[in-house]
TISE-32752 format. One record per residue: x, y, z of N, C-alpha, C, O in turn. Coordinates in steps of 0.05 Angstrom, whole numbers, plus 5000, padded with zeros to 4 digits. Each point is the difference from the previous one (the first is absolute). Last residue first. Example, Ala and Ser with C-alpha at 12.3 -4.5 7.8 and 13.67 -1.06 7.14 Angstrom:
BEGIN
525749555142501650245001498550225014501050225004499648634995498250245000501850245000502150005013
This chain:
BEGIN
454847595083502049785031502449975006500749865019492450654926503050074991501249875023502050065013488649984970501250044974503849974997501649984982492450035110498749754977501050044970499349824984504750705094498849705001499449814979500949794991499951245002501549814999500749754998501249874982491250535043500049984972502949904991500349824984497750345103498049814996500749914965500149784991504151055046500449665017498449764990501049784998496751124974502049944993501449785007501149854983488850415014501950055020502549824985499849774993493650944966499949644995502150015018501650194998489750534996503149925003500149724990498249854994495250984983499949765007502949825005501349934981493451215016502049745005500049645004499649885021493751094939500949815014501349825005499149784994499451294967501849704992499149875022500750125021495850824986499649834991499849724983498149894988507150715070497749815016498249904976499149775003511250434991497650065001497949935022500349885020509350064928497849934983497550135009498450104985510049885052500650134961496950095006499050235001502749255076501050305007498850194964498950214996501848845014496750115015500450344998498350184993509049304975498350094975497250095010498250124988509049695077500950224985498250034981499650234992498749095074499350295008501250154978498550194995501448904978498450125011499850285007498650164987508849164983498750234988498150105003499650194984502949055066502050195011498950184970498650175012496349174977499950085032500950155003498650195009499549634897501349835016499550195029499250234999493849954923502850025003500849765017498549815002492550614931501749725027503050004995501349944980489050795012503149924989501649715019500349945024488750574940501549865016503149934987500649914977490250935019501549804991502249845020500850105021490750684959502249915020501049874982499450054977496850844983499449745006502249805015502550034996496750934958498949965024498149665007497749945007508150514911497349904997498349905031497949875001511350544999498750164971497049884994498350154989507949405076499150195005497450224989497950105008505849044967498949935017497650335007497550054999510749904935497149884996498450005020498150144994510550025037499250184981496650074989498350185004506148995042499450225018498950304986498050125007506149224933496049935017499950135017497850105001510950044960497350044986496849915002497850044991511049905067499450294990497950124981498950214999505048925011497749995024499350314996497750074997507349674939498249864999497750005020497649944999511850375012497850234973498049864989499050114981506349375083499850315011497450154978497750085001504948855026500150194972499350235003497850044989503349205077500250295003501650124974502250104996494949005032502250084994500750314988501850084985489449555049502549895023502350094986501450125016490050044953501350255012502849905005502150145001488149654948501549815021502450114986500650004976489250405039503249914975501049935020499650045024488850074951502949955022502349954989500549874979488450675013503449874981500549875027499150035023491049844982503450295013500849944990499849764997491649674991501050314977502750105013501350164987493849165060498350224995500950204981499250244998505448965030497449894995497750254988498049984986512850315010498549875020497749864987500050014976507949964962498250295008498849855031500349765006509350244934497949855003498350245005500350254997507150034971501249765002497649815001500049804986501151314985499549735013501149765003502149994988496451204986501849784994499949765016501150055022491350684941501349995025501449694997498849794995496250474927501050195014502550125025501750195003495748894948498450245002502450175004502449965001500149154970499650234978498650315008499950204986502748915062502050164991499150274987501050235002493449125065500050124966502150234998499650245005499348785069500550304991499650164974501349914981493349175065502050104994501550244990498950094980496549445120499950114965500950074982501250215007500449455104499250164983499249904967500849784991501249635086498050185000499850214992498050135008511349444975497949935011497950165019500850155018507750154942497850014993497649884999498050084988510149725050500550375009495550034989498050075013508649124967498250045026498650264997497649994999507049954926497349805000498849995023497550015002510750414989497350124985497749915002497850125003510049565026499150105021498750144993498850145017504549284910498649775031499950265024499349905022504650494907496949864986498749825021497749975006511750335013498950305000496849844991498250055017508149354980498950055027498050245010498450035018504749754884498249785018500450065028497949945011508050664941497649994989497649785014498050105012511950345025498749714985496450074997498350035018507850715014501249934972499249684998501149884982495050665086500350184965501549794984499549964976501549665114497350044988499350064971499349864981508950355063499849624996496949994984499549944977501850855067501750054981499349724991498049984986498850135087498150114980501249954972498849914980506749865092498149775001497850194979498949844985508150655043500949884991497949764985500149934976497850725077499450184985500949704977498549944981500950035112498449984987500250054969498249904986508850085073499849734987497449964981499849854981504651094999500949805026497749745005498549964981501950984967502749855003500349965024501250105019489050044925502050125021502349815000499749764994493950664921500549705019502150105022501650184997491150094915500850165023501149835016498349865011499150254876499549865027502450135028502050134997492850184901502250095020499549915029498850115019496950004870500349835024502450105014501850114988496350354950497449945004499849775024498249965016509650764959499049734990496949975009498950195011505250704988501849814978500049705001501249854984492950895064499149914976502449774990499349804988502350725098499150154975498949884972500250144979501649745132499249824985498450164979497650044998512050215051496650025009498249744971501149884981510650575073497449804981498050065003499450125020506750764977500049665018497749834993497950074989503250854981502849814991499549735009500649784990493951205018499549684975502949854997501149954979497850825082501649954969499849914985501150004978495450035116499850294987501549964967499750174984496248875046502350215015499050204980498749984979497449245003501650094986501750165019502450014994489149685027499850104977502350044987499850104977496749045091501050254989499050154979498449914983497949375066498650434998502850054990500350244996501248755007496950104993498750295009497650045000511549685014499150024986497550024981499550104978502749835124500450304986500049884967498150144992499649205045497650215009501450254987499050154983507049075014497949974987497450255004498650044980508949905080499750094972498450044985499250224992499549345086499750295003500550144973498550174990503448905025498250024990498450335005497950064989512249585010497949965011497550114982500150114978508649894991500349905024498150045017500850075023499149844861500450185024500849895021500449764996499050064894500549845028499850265011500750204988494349714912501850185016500649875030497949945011499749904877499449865028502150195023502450044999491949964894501750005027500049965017497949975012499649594884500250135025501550125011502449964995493749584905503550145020498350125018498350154993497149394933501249775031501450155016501049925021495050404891498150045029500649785020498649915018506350074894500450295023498750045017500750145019500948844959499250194986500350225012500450005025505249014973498550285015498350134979500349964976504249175005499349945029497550285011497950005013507449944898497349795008498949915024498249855004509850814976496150094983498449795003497650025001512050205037498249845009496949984989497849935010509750614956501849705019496949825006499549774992497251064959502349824987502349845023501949894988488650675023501650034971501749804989499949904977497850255118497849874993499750024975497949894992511850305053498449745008496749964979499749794987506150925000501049834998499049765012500449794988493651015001502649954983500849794986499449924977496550355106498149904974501149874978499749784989505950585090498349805008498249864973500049774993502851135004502449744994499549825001500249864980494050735050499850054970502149864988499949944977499150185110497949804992499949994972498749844987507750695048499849715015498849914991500849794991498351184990502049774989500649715000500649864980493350655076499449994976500949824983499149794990504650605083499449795013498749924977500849774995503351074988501849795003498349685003500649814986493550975020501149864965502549795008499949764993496250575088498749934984500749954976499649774993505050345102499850134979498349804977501049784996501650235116498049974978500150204972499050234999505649435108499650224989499749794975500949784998495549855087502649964975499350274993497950105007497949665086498650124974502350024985501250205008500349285077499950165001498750054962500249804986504649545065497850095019499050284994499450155019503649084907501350095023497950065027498249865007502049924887499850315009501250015033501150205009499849224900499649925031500150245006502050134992494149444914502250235006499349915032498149875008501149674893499349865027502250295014502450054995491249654906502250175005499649975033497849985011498849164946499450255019502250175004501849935016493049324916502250115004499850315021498850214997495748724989499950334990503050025004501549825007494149245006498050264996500350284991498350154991508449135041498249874982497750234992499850024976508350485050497849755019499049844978500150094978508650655038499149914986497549735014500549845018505051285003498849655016498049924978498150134993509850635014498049874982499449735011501349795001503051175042501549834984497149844992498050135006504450695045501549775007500649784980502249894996494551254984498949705006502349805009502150044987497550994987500149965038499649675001500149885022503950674888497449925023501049875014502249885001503250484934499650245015497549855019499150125020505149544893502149975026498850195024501750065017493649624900499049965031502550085014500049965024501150104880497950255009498549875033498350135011508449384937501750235005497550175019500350125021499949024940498549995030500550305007499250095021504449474893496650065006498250065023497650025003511249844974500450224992496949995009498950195012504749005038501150224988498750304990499650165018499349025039499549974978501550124988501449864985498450225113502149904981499649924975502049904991490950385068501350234984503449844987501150084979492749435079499050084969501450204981500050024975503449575110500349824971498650054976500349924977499850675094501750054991500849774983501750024982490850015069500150194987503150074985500150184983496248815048500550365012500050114984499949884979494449265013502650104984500850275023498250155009496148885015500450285002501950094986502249895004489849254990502950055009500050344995498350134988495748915025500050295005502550094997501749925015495949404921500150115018499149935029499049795008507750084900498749895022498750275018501350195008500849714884500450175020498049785019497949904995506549764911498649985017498850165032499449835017506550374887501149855023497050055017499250225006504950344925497249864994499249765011498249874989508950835005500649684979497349915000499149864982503951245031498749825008499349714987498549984980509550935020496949924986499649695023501749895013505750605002500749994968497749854984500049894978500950545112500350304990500549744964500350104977492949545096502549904995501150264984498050094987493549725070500650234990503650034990501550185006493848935018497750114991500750374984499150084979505748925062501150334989498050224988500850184985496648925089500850044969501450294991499150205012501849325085498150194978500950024981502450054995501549605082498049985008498749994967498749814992509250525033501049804986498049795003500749774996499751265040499949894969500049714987499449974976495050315110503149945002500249974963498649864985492350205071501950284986502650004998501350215002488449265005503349924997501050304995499350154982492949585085499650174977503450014989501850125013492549655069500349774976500550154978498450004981501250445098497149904993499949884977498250014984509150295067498949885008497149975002498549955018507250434934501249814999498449815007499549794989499251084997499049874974500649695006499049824987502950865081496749964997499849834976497949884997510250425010498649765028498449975006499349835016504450744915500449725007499349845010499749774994498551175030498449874967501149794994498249864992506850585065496749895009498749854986499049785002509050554969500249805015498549955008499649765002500051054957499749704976501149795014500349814985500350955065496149934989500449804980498349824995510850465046498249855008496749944993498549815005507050604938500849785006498749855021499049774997499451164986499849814982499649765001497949884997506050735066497349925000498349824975498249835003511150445005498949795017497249925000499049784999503351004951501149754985500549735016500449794988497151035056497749924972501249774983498749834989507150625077497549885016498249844982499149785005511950284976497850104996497449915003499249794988510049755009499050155026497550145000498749995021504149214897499750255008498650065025497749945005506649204935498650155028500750224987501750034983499149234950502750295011498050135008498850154985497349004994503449925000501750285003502450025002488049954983500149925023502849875013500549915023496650704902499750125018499949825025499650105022505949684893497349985011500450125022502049985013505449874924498850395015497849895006498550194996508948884996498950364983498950175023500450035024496649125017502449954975500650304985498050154996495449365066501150045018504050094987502249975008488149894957499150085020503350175017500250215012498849144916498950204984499750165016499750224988503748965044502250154979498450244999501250195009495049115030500050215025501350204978499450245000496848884977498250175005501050195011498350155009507149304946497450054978498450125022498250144989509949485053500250304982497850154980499950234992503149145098497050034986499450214973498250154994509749505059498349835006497250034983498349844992509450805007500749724993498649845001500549834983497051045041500050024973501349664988499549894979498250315125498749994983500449964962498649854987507550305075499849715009497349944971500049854981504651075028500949764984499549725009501549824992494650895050498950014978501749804974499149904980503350155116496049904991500550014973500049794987507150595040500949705002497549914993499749844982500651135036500549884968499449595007498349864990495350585064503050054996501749904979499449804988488450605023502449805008502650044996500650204987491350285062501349924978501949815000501349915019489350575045502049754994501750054975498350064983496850745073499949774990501649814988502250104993493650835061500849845000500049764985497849885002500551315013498749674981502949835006502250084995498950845047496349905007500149684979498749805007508650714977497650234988497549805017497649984992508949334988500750265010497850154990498649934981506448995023498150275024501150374988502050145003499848624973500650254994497750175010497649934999507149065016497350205003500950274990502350075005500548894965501350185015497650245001498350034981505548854974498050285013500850255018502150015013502849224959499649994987497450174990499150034977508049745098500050304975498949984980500950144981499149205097501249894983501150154985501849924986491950405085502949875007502149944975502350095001489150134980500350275012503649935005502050114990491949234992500050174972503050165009502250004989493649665088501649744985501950184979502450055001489050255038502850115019501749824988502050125005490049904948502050144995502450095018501950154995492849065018500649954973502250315002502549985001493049945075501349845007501350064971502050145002490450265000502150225012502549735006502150115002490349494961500650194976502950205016502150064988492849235072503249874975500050314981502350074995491750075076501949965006503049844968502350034991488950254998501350235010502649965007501950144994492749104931500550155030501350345004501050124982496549654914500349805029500350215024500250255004498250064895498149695014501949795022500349765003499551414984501249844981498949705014499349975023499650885012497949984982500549724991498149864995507250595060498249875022498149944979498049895010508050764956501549725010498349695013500649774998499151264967498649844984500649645010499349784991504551095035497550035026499249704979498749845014509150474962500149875021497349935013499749845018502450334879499550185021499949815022498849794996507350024924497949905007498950155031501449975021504150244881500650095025497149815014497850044988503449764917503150155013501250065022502450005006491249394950498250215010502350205001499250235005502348924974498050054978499250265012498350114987508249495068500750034978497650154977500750194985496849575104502050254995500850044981499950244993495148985014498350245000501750255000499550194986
């Protein structure tokens, strides 16, 4: 993870799939041998590695670490600078959320999908994750994203999700750059590497936060006095909302297998009816008596933004089913006139993801 990340934020440690105790045992070892080492400053603490790591690594495993840890990659010549840590570490989160929700992000995992000498046409396993900088290693064609804020490209059986980690806080937001993304995204994946898998109405976004408070400030943002910082301006139509951490991880697993997402559809919609996409007000089902209802759980933002919307404008209730812990923040979006229907997250775990 240090290697693929450059700098691995210390706080991200307790995330990774074992104990407390063996993970601080593993790097006091790391630590002894020089094959790790902590770097601190400006307030941000975090892990790098020592040359000797990095030549243990490039002998043992050279097809996945060389590209990372070789030349001017921004993850083979550190930089002290706050923002250029920060970087690094948000795309280490974003690892570990991809990791540990089954999601391959090791190159030697993945087909070469954004290869800079074209695409062989090699079977893509999924779920897997490109960073943002395996996309931009294409070359001349990526020239016009060097300026967005995105992490990188989560490929699913179902879609493609430009994938940004905002953190704890509202990303600064520029619109045509982010544009760009999806307009590459079309491009080269639902044009030509992957035209038989995608179409343009597969590209998503997907934004990570560190809690679910986010999620609320981005549903009123407007932008800041500047219009700089994110807001939910139209540039996708979908824009799922996930937290970095175990919950968020286990949704993640979700989005990206189709049949579990259809086997919790199917509960979800017992005793209801079926939804008419086509009115007015955006649906999923309906009550016995006519209420829309949308099913919320993976917190498609500008989707729920639009039946709340609807809801309002035609002064009629309606029902949202979320998960438990998304409760108070979309009760808060939504209303009194949204009624909440939870799905307790334990339970559902349980039975979909034992």
């Amino acid at each position: 993870m240090t290697a693929i990340s450059g700098e691995f934020p210390t706080s991200q440690l307790n995330r990774l799939p074992a104990s407390p105790y063996y993970l601080e045992s593993v790097v006091t070892a790391l630590k002894k041998s020089g094959l790790l080492h902590t770097y601190y400053r400006d307030r941000l603490r975090g892990y790098r590695l020592g040359a000797r790591a990095k030549s243990v690594l490039l002998d043992g495993w050279p097809e996945r670490f060389a590209s990372y840890l070789t030349g001017e990659a921004e993850t083979n010549r550190l930089k002290s600078e706050t923002t250029r840590r920060l970087r690094l570490h948000r795309l280490a989160e974003t690892y570990v959320t991809m990791d540990n929700a089954g999601v391959g992000i090791y190159p030697d995992e993945k087909p070469k999908v954004f290869a800079p000498q074209g695409f062989n046409g090699e079977a893509v396993i999924y779920p897997a994750f490109y960073s943002s900088r395996e996309v931009k290693d294409m070359g001349v064609d990526t020239t016009q994203i060097r300026s967005s804020r995105f992490a990188g490209v989560l490929l699913s059986p179902t879609g493609i999700y430009a994938t940004y980690n905002s953190g704890a806080a509202l990303m600064k937001w520029r619109y045509k750059s982010e544009l760009r993304v999806k307009t590459l995204l079309w491009s080269v994946l639902c044009q030509q590497r992957l035209a038989g898998q995608y179409r343009t109405e597969n590209v998503y976004g997907l934004v990570l936060g560190d809690s679910m408070e986010l999620g609320y400030q981005i549903l009123t943002s407007t932008g800041g006095a500047k219009h700089d910082y994110f807001m939910l301006d139209g540039s996708y139509d979908h824009f799922y909302f996930l937290t970095n951490d175990h919950q968020g991880e286990v949704i993640l697993a979700l989005l990206c297998d189709p049949v579990k997402t259809a086997e919790l559809d199917r509960i979800l919609s017992q005793g209801l009816t079926v939804g008419n996409p086509g009115r007015a007000i955006e649906q999923d089902a309906a009550e016995p008596d006519g209420t829309p209802v949308l099913f919320g759980y993976f917190c498609d933002l500008p989707r729920i933004v639009r039946f709340n919307t609807s809801l309002e404008l035609m002064e009629r209730p309606g029902t949202l089913i979320c998960f438990d812990f998304q409760a108070d923040v979309l009760r808060r979006y939504c209303g009194g006139r949204v009624r909440l229907q939870t799905i307790d997250f334990t339970k559902f775990e349980g039975r979909l993801f034992p």
